[in-house]
N, C-alpha and C positions, 0 to 999 in steps of 0.2 A: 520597301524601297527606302534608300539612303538619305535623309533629308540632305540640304547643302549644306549646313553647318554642322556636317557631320566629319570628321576630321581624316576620315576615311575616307573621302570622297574626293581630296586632292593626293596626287600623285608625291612620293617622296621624295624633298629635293637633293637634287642633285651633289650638291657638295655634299650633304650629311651622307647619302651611298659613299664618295670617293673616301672622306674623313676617316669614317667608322673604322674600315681595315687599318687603316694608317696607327690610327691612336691604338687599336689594339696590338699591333707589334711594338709598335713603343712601349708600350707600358711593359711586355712580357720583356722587352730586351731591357729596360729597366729592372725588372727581377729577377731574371735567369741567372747573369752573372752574381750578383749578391747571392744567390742561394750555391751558387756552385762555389764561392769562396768560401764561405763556411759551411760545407760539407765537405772539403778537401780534406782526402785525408795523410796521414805523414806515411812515409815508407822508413826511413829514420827517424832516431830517435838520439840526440845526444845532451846528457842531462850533465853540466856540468856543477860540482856543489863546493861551492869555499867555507871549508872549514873554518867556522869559526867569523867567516866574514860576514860582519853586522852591518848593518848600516854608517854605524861610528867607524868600523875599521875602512870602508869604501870612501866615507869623508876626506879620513886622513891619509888615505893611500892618494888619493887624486891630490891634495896639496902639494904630498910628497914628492910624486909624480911631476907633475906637469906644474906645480905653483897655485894652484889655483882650486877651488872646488866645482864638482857638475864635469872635469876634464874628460874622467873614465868613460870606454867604448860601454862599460852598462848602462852609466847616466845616458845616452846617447839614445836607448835601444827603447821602441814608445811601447809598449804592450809590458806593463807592468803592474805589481801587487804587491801588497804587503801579506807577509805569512808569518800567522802566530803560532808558538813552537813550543808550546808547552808539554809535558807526559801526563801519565796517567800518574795520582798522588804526590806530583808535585808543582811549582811556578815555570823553575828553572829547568830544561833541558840538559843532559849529555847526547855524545855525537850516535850511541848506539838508537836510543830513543828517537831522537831526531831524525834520522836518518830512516828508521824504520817506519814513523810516520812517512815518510814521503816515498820510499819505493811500494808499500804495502796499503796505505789508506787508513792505517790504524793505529791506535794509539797505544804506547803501552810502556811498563816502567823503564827508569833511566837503568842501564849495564843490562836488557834484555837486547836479545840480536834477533830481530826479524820471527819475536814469538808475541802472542795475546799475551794480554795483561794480566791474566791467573798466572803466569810465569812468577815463582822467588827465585829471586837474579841469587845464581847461582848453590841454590838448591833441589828444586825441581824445575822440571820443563812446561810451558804453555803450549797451545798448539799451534802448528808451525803457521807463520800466514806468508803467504803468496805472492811473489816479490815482483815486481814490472819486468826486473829480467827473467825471471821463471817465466813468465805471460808470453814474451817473446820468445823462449826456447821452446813453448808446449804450441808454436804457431809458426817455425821452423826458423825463425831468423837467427843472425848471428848476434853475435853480444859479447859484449867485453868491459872491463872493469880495471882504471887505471888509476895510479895513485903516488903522491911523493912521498907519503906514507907506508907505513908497514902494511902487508895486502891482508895480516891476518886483526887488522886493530879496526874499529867498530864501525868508520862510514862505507870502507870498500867490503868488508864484511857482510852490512846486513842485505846489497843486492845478491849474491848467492850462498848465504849458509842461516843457518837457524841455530841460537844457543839462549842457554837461559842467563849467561856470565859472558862480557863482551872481553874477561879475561884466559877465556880458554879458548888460547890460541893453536893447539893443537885438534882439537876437534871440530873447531872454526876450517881451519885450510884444507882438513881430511875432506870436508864435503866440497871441495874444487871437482876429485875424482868420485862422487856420490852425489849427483846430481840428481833432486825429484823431480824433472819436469825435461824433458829434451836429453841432449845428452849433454846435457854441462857448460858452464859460460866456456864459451871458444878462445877466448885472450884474457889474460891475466898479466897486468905488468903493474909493477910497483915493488916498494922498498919491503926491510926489515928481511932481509935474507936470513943472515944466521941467525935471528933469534926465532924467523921458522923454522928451520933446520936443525937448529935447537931442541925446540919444545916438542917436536917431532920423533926426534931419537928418544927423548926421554922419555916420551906418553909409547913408547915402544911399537911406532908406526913409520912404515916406510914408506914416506911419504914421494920420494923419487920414483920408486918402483911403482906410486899406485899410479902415479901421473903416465907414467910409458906404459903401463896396461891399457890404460885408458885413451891413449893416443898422443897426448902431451908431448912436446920438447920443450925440456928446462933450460932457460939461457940464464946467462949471468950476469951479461954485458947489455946496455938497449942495444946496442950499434949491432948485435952479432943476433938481433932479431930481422929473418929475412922479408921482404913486402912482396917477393916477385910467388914462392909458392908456399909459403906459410899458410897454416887452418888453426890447428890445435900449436898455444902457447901459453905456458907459465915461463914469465921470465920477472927474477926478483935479483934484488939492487940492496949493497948498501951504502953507494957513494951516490950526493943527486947527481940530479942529470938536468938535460935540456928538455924541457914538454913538447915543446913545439914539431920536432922530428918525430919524436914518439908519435903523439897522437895524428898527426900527418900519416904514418904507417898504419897504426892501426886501424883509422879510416880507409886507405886502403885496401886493406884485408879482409875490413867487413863488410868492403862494399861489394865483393864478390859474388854476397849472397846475392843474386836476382829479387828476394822476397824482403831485402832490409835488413836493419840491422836495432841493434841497439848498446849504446856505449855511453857509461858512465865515467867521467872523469876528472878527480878530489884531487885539490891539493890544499896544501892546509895554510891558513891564512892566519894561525892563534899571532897575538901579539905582547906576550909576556916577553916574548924577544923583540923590543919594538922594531929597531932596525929590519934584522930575519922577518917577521910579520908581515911589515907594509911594502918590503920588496917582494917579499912572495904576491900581497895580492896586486899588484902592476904587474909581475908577469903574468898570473893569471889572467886579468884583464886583456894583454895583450895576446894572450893563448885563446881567448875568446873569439876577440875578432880577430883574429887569421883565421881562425878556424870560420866564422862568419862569411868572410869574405871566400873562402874557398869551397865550400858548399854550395850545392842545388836549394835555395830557400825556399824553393814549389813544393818540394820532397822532403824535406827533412824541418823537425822540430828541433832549434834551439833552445832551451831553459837553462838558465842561471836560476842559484837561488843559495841559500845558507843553510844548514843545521840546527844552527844556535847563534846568537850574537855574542859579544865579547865585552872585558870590562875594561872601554878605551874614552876618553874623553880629549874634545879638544876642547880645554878652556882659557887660550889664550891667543899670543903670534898676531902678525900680520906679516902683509906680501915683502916677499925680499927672503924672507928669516925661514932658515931652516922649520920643519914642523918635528922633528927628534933634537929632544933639547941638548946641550952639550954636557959631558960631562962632570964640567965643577958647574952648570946653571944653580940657580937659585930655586930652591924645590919649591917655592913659591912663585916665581915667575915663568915656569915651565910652559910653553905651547898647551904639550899632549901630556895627560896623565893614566900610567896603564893599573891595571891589577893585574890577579893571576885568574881572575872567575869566568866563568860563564854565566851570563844576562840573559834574563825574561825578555827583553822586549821585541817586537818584530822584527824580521829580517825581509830584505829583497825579492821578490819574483821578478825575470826578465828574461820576455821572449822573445823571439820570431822564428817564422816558416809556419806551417797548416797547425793549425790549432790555436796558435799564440794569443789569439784573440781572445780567447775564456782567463788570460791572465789579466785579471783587474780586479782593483779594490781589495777590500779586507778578507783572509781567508784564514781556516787554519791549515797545519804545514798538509795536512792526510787529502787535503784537496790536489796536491799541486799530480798527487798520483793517478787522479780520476782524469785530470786535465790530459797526463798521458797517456792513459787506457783510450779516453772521448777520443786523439788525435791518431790513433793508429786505429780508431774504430773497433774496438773490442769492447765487450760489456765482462766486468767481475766475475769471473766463476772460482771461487776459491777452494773447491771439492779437490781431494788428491788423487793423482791417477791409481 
């Protein structure tokens, strides 16, 4: 029998029964949503990368810009990182290296495109690795690769071709219609026309012909690329052009895919041209966020990020005064001071939409690829079909 002081012996009070249920939905509606935000996962995927834009060049591009520093829509954007860019046997990066870290996850020397680090840049071959856009062709999406640059020179490069020399450019472009993984990036726009068509005739490859085997239409002009039934496009330039319609189209197009897409898109930011340089990255900047603003951020993964940084300094100026010095300036009183190198030190990661979240703090550049394998939920499989 139960003595009285047995705690069993009175009845459970009444608030603690009504409480109990209460606090327990609390609590799960307190963790549901957090877990379901970071499990989101992206259906796109759009990786934009400035060449060559460092953190020094995004400085003096926003003084440039707007007057002022922190103006740029990237300072703006909160899920951010620093990415260190280093190759295999060196400090300093090139864009093939670079770039190759970050579509593939892996590191390997400067002038290899998109191969392991046993690669002698342009001797023998390493084996080929496996590029974010190969992942997405071998998972049906669409994919595209754009650029204000030549399509066959080393950042637009290492997302679909494999070489041991980021300077052979004919057997760089031949793998557009040789695709290992799906049947091939679906859109291809950017520069350096006749010096692929060039290097093409010469390496004794029909390069035209291989693209309309394959399904391809070659345009010449961006304007004369259609958005209403367009699938399959190579279209290369050698006069620039506006980004903003283009990549507005090309989004378009890829977004047909019901299953996603993925779209890379370089423009080059070097600033051995100061002027050329820092207006390119303001437009870039400004290609960013419209592109921001005009996307589902529930669905789709923004990333900004750089290659390599550049040799820019700003060691002077104040507000009012131009940041590009004038011509007769005083080489000592100059604002901005450039070289013609590419710099070790980190460059930018900045994101938003599903994933952006795992962009923070110090990384190396081979992360920024995991980051987008983790957002469209794919795990590594690098084996060839």
């Amino acid at each position: 029998m139960r003595q009285p002081d047995d705690p069993r012996c009175y009845p459970e009070p009444v608030v603690t029964r009504l409480l109990f249920p209460i606090l327990a939905i609390l609590s799960m509606a307190l963790v549901i949503p957090v877990a379901t935000a970071k499990d989101r996962k992206a259906k796109n995927v759009i990786l934009f990368l400035g060449d060559a834009g460092g953190i020094p060049t995004l400085h003096a591009a926003s003084i440039h810009g707007y007057g002022a520093p922190g103006k740029l829509f990237l300072h703006q954007i909160p899920n951010i990182g620093l990415s260190e860019t280093s190759p295999v046997g060196a400090w300093v990066t090139d864009s093939a290296a670079g770039m190759t870290a970050i579509v593939t996850g892996q590191k390997t020397r400067n002038n290899v495109v998109s191969q392991s680090a046993d690669a002698v840049p342009g001797k023998s071959d390493g084996a080929p690795l496996k590029t974010i856009l190969e992942y997405a062709e071998e998972h049906g999406l669409s994919t595209g690769v754009i650029s204000n640059t030549s399509m066959a020179d080393a950042t637009p490069a290492a997302c679909y071709a494999h070489a041991n020399h980021r300077r052979k450019f004919a057997e760089i472009v031949a793998q557009i219609a040789k695709p290992r993984f799906g049947d091939g990036v679906d859109l291809v726009i950017g520069g350096g026309r006749k010096g692929i068509l060039d290097a093409t005739k010469e390496a004794g490859h029909d390069f035209a012909g291989a693209l309309t085997a394959k399904g391809y239409t070659l345009y010449d002009r961006p304007e004369q690329v259609p958005a209403s039934n367009a699938r399959r496009i190579v279209a290369l330039f050698d006069a620039p052009y506006d980004p903003q319609p283009v990549v507005e189209k090309a989004i378009q197009i890829l977004s047909r895919n019901p299953k996603g897409f993925f779209l890379m898109v370089e423009w080059d930011m070097h600033t051995d041209k100061l002027q050329r340089g820092l207006d390119q990255a303001v437009a870039m900047d400004k290609l960013v966020r419209k592109t921001a603003e005009s996307i589902n951020q529930k669905d789709t993964l923004l990333l900004f990020t750089a290659d390599h940084s550049f040799d820019l300094r700003t060691l002077g100026g104040k507000p009012g005064e131009p940041v590009i010095p004038a011509a007769d300036a005083d080489p000592a009183r100059v604002p901005v001071r450039v070289g013609t190198l590419h710099t070790g030190e980190e460059v930018l990661i900045a994101a938003l939409g599903p994933g952006s979240e795992r962009v923070k703090g110090y990384m190396p550049n081979t992360k920024i690829f995991h980051i987008l394998m983790q957002s469209y939920g794919w795990k590594p499989n690098p084996s060839t079909p």
